[in-house]
C-alpha positions as CSV (number, residue, x, y, z in Angstrom):
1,X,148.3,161.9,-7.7
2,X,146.0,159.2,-7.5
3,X,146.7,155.9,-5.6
4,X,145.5,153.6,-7.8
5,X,148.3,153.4,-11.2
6,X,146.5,154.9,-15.0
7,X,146.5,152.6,-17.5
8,X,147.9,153.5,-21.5
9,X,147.2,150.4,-23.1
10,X,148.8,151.2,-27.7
11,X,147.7,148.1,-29.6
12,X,149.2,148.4,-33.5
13,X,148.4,145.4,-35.7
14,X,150.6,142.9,-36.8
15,X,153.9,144.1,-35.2
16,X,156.8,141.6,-35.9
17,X,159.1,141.2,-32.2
18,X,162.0,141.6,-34.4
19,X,161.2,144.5,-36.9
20,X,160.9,146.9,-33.4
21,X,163.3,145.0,-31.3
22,X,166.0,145.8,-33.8
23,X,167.4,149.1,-35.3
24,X,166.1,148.5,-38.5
25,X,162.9,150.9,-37.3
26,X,162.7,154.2,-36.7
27,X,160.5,154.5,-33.8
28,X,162.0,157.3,-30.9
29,X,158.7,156.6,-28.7
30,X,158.8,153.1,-28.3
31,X,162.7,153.4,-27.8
32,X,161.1,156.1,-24.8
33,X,159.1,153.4,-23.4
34,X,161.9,151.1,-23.5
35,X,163.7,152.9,-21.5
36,X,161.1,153.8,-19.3
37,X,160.3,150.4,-18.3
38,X,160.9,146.6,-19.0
39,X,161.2,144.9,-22.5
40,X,160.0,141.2,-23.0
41,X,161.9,139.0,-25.2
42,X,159.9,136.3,-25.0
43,X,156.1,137.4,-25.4
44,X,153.8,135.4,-27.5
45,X,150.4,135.6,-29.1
46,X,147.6,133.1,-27.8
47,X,146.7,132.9,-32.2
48,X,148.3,134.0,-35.2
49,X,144.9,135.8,-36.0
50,X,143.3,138.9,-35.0
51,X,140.1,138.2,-33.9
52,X,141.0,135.3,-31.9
53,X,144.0,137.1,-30.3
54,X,142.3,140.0,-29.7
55,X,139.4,138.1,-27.8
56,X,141.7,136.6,-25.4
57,X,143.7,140.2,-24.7
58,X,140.4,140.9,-23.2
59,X,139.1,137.8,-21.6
60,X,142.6,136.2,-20.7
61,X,141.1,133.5,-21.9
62,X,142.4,130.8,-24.9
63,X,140.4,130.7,-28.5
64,X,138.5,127.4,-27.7
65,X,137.2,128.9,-24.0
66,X,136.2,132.1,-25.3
67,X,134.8,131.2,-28.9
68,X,136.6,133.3,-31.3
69,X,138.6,130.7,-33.5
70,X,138.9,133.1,-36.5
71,X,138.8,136.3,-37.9
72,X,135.6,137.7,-37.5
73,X,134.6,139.7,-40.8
74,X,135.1,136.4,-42.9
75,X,132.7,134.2,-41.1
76,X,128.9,134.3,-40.8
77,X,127.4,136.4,-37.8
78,X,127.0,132.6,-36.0
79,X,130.5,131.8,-35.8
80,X,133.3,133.3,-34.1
81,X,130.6,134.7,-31.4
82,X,132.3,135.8,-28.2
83,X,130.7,133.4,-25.5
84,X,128.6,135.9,-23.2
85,X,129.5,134.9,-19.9
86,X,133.1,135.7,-20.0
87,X,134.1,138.3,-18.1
88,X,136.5,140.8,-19.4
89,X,139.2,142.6,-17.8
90,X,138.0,146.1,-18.5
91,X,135.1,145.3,-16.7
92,X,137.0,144.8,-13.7
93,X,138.5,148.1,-14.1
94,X,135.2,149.5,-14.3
95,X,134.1,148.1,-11.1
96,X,137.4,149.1,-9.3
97,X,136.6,152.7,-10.2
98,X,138.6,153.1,-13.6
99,X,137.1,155.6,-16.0
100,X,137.5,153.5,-19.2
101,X,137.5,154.1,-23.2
102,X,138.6,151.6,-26.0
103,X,139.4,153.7,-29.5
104,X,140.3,152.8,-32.6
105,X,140.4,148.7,-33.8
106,X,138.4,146.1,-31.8
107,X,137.7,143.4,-34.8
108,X,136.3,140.6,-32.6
109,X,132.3,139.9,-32.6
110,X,130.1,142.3,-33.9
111,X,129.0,144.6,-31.3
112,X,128.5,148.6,-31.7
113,X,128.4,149.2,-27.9
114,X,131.5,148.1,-26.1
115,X,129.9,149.2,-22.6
116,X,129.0,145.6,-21.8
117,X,132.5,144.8,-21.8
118,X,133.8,147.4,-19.6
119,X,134.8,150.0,-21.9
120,X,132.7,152.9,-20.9
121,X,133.4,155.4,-23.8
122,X,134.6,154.1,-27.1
123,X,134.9,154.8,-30.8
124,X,131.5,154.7,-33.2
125,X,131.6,151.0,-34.7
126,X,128.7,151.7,-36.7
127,X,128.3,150.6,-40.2
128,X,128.0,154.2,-41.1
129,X,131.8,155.0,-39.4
130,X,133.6,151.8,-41.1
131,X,131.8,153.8,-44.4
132,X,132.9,157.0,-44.1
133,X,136.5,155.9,-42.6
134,X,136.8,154.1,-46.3
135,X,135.8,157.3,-48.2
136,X,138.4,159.1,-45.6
137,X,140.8,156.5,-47.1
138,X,140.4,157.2,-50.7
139,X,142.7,159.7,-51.4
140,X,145.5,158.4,-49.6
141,X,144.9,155.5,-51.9
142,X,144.2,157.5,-55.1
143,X,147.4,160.1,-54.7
144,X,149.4,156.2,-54.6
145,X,152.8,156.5,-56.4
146,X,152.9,153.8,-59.2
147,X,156.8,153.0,-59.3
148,X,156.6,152.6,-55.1
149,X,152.9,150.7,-55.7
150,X,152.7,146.9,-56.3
151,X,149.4,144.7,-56.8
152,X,149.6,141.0,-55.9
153,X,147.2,138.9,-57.8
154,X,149.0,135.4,-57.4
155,X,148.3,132.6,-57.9
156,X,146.5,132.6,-61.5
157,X,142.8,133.2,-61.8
158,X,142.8,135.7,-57.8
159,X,142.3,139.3,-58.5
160,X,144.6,141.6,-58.1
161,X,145.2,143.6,-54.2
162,X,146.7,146.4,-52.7
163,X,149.8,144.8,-51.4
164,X,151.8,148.0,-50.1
165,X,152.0,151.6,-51.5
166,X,153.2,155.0,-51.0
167,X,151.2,158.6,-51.1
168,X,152.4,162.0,-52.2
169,X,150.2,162.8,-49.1
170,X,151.6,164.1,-46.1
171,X,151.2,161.7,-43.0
172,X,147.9,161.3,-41.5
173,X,146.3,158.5,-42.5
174,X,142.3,158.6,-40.9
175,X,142.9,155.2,-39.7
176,X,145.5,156.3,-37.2
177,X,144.3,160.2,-36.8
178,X,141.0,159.4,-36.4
179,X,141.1,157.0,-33.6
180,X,144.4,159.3,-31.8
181,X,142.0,162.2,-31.8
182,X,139.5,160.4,-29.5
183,X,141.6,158.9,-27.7
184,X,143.5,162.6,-26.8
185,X,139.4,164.0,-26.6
186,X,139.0,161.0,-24.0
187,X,142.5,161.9,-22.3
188,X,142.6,165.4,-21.9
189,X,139.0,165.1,-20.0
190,X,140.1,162.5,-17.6
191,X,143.8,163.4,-17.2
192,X,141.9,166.3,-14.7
193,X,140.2,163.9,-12.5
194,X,140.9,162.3,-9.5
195,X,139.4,158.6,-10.7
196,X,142.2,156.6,-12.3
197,X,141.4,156.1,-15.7
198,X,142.7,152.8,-18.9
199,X,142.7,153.7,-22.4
200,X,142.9,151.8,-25.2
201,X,144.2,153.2,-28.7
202,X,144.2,150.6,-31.2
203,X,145.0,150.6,-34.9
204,X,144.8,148.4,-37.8
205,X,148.3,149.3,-39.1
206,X,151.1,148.3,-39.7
207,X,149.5,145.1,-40.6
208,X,146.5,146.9,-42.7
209,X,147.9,147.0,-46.8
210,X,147.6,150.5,-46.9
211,X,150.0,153.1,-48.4
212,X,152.7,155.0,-46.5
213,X,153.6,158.6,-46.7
214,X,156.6,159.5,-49.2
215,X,157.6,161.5,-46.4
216,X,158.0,158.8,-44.1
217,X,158.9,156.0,-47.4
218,X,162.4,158.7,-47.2
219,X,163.5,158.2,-43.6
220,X,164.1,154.7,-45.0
221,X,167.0,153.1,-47.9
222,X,165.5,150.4,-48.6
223,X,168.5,148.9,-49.7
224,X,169.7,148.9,-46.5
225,X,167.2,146.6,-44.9
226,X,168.1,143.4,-43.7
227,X,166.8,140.4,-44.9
228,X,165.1,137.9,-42.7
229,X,168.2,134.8,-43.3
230,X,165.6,132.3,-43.7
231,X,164.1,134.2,-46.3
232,X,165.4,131.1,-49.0
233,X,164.3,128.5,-46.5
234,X,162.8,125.8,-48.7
235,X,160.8,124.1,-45.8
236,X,161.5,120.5,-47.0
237,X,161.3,119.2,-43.6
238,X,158.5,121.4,-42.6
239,X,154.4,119.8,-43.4
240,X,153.1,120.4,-46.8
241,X,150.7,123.0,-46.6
242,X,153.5,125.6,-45.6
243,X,155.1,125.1,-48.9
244,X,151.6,125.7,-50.6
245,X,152.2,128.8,-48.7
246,X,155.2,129.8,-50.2
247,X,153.6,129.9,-53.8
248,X,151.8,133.3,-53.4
249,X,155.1,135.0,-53.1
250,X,156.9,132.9,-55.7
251,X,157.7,135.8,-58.4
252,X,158.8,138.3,-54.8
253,X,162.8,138.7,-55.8
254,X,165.4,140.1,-52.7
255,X,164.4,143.5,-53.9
256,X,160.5,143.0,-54.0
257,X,161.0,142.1,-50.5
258,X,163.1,145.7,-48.9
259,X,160.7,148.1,-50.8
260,X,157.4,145.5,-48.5
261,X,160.0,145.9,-45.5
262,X,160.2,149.7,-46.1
263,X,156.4,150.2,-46.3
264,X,155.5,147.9,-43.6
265,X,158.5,149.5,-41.9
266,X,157.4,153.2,-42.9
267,X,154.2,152.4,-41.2
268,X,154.9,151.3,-38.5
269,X,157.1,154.8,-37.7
270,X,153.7,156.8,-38.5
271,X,151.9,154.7,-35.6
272,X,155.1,155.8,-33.4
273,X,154.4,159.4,-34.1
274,X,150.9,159.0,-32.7
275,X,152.7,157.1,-29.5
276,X,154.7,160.6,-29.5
277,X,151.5,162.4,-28.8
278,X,149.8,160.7,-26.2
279,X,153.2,160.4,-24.6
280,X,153.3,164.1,-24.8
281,X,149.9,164.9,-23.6
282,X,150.6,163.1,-20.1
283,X,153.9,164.1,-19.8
284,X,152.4,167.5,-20.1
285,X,149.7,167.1,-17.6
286,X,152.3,165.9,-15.5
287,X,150.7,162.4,-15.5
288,X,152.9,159.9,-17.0
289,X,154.7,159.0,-14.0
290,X,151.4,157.8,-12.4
291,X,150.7,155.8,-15.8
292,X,151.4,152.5,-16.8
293,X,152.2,152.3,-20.2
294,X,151.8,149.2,-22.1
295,X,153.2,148.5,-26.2
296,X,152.3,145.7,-27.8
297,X,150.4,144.0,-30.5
298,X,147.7,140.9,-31.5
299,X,149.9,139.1,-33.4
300,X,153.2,139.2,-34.8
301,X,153.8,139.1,-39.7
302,X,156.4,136.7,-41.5
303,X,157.8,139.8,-44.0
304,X,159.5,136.9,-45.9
305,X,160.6,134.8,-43.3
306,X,160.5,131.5,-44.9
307,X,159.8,132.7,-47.7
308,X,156.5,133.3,-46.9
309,X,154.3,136.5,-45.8
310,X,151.6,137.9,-43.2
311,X,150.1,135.4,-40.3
312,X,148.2,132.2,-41.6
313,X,149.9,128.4,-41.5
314,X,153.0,128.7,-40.6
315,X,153.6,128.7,-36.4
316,X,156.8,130.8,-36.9
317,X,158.2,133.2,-34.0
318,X,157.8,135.8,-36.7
319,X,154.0,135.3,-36.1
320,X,153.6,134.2,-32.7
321,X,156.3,136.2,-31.0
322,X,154.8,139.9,-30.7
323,X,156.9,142.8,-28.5
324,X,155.5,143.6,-25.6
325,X,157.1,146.6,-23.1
326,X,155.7,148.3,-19.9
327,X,156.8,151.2,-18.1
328,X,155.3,153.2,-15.2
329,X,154.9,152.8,-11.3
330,X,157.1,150.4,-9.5
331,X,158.2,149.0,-13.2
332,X,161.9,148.7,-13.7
333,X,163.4,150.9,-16.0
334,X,165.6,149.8,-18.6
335,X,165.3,146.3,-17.8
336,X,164.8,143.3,-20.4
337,X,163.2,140.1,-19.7
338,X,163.3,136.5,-21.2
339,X,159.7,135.6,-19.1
340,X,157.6,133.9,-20.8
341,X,154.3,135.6,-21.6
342,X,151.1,135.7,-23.2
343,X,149.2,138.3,-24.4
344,X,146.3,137.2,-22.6
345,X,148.1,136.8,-19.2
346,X,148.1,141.2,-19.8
347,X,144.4,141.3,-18.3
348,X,145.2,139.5,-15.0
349,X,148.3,141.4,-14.9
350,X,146.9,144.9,-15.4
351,X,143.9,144.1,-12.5
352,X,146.4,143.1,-9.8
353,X,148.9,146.2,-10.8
354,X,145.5,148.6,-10.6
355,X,144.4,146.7,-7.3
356,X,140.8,145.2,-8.7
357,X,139.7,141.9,-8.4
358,X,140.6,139.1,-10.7
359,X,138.0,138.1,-13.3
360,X,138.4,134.1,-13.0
361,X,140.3,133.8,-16.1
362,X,141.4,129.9,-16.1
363,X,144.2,130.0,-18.5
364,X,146.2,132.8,-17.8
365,X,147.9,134.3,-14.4
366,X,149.0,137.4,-14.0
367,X,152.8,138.3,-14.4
368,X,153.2,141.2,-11.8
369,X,156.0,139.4,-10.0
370,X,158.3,139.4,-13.1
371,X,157.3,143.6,-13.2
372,X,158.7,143.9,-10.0
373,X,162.1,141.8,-10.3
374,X,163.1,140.7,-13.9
375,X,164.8,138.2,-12.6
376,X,161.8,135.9,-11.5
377,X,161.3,135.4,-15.1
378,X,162.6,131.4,-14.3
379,X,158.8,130.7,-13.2
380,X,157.6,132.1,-16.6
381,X,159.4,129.6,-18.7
382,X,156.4,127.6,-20.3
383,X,153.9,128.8,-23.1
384,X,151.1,127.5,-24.9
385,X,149.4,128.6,-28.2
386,X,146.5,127.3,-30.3
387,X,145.6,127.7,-33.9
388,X,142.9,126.9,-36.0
389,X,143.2,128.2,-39.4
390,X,141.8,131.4,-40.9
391,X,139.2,130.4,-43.5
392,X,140.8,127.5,-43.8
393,X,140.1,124.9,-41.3
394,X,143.0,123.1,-39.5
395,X,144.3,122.1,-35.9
396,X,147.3,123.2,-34.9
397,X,148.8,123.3,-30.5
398,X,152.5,125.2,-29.8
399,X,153.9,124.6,-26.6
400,X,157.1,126.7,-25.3
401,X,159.1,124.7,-22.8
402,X,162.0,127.1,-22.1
403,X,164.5,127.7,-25.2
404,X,162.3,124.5,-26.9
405,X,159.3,125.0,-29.2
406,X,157.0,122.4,-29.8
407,X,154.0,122.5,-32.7
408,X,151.3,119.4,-32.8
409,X,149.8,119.9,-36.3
410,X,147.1,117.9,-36.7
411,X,146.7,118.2,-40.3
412,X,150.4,116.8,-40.6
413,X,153.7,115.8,-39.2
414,X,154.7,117.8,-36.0
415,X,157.9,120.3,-35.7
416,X,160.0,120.7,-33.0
417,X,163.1,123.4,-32.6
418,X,165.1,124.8,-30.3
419,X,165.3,128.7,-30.3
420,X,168.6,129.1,-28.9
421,X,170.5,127.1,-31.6
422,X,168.1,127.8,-34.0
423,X,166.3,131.2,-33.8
424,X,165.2,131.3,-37.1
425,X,163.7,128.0,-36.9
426,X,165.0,126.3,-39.9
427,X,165.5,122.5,-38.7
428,X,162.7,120.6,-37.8
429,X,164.2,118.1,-35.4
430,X,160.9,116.2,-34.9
431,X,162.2,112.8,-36.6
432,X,165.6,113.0,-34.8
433,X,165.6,109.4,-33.2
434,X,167.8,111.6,-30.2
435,X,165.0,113.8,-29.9
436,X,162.2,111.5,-30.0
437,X,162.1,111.8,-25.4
438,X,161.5,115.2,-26.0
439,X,158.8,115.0,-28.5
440,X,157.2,112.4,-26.8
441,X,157.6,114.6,-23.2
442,X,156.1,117.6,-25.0
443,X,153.6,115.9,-26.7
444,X,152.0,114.6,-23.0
445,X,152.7,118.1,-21.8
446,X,150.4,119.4,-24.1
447,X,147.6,116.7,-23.8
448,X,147.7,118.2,-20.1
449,X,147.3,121.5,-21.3
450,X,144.3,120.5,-23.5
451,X,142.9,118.7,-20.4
452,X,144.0,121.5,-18.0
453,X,141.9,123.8,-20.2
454,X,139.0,122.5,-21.3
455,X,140.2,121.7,-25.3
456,X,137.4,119.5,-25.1
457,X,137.5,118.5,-29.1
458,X,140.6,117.5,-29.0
459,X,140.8,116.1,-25.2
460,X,138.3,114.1,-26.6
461,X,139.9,113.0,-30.3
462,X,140.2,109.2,-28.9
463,X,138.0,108.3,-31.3
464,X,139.5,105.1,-33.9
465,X,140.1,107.1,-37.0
466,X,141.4,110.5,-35.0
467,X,144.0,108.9,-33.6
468,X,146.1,111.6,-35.4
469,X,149.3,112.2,-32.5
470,X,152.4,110.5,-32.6
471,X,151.9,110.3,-28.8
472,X,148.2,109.6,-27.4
473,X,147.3,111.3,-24.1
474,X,148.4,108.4,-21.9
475,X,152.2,108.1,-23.7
């Protein structure tokens, strides 16, 4: 058995905490892991976006160090460029003796080869590949069921998009069999070795609008799903542009929103089943007891929370909290934990569990302690988060102080909430004269962690007519 732990790193898109967490899903591989190892309550997303998020899963780093602020295909080649002299976690692997391979969805920066960034054997991100991967999608899309299909092409005037479907086709949708099958290639080739070896499988579903199987679309009623209860939120205390929000899905009735929750749902049991086989493979080579397995995602979807859906304005738990569970060597099993973690503290985590040297990474620290006794999770208690729009431009800071949430939205008034009285987030308590200590305590905490981290734009924002916080940095 090697000495130094393997590393199984599954990265879905777009995985809602409380879809997985719950038993609304059927997903009997993630369940495994769970009970394998520990379950966070508390994870959180750096950004709501993939790109971002994704960049600072592999630097550790936050958006406005590394230089990925949105998503990536949306923007021209000379923004969103991941800063070159950032190191990256997998390259620390490398150098620690790891065989390495990355498969399936990267999505941040444009590069073809991912070798500079530690990932020594990796899917073909060609232009050629994301071609024929679309005409490998085509008749999943074209064998679409009309009655269990619907378009969205709200508000007047935007054309009309896949939002979720179902196939008569059997599971085995390219974009998760394509990416499995190199990652089982990759596997079953280094699963004989002696050198310890991280892979990554990554996949653009659930989050992709793409159509589930009927097959799968049956394991589910959807009138049995549960409702998110602030689904009728009307957000009158929350800022303006969330409300804007909420007209896209103005004409979605209770109904409208189980048969998304079924598909969404549906597809995120077809990325278990691939889970189920890698799972297999190791346990077959006798190998998953030597492996750290990690489950988790970029970002979290709203699925009609608020009223609203997908990842864009709104700092919601439904977007920024994302499930995250690890099992493996010297990982409790069974065990939940309320720490407080970001996705991009994973990196520092995984290179102090594998026994390489840390890559520098100023705004994360490694979370190994809380792996080895849950109940250290009382020095994980603070978070911080950072947003800057998707397309559209705006500047929004979330700070986590224990059960409180804080959001500085500098396009409009702030929001404060407590998550233990208020889970679902549905007061803003941010003009609550017995509240006002907090907000103003928060506030300065996040003006140190702009300061702390080098948020130079807004560390420097003294300036007369951007005077936008309730609280200056010296309140």
């Amino acid at each position: 058995m090697n000495r130094q732990p393997n590393i199984l790193l599954i990265l879905p898109d777009g995985v809602q905490q409380r879809a997985v967490y719950s038993d609304d899903t059927i997903t009997p591989n993630l369940d495994r892991i769970r009970r394998l190892g520990t379950t966070f309550t508390r994870a959180y997303t750096p950004n709501p976006a993939c790109s971002p998020a994704r960049a600072s899963l592999m630097t550790g780093l936050l958006p406005h160090n590394h230089g990925v602020l949105q998503v990536q295909h949306c923007q021209p080649r000379d923004h969103c460029v991941l800063r070159a002299d950032k190191p990256h976690w997998a390259q620390g692997l490398s150098a620690s003796g790891y065989r390495t391979g990355y498969f399936g969805k990267w999505h941040f920066g444009w590069a073809e080869d991912l070798a500079p960034f530690g990932w020594q054997e990796h899917s073909d991100y060609s232009e050629e590949a994301k071609t024929r991967m679309s005409e490998a999608c085509r008749p999943y899309h074209e064998a679409m069921i009309p009655a269990l299909t619907r378009y969205l092409g709200e508000p007047e005037g935007y054309p009309e998009v896949l939002y979720h479907g179902v196939t008569e086709i059997p599971p085995g949708d390219p974009r998760i069999t394509t990416y499995l099958e190199e990652a089982i290639t990759f596997l079953e080739s280094a699963v004989g070795d002696e050198q310890p070896w991280c892979c990554g499988l990554s996949f653009s579903l659930p989050n992709e609008e793409a159509p589930c199987s009927l097959e799968t679309w049956e394991m589910y009623d959807p009138n049995r799903i549960t409702l998110p209860p602030n689904l009728d939120d009307e957000m009158a205390d929350k800022p303006n542009v969330y409300r804007v929000e909420q007209r896209i899905w103005d004409k979605m009735n209770p109904d409208d929103w189980r048969r998304l929750s079924t598909n969404y749902y549906a597809r995120i049991t077809e990325t278990d089943d691939a889970v189920g086989r890698v799972l297999g493979l190791l346990e077959e080579r006798g190998q998953l007891e030597n492996t750290i397995v990690i489950f988790t995602t970029d970002h979290g979807r709203s699925m009609g929370s608020h009223g609203i859906d997908c990842h864009h304005f709104a700092a919601f738990e439904e977007s920024h909290a994302i499930p995250l569970v690890m099992s493996g060597p010297g990982i409790p099993a069974g065990e939940t934990s309320d720490a407080r973690v970001g996705l991009h503290d994973l990196g520092p985590t995984l290179l102090e569990l594998a026994g390489a040297e840390p890559i520098g990474a100023v705004d994360s620290k490694s979370f190994a302690p809380v792996l080895g006794d849950p109940r250290r999770a009382s020095a994980y208690a603070v978070g911080f988060a950072e947003d800057y729009g998707n397309r559209y431009w705006l500047t929004q800071r979330v700070l986590w102080e224990n059960e409180w949430k804080f959001v500085f939205n500098g396009f409009d008034f702030d929001e404060l909430y407590n998550l233990e009285t208020d889970p679902y987030e549905m007061e803003n308590l941010i003009g609550r004269p017995e509240h006002r200590d907090r907000y103003r305590s928060m506030m300065a905490h996040t003006w140190q962690w702009i300061r702390d981290t080098g948020d130079q734009a807004l560390a420097e924002s003294d300036y007369l007519a951007m005077r936008i916080a309730e609280f200056g940095p010296g309140a």
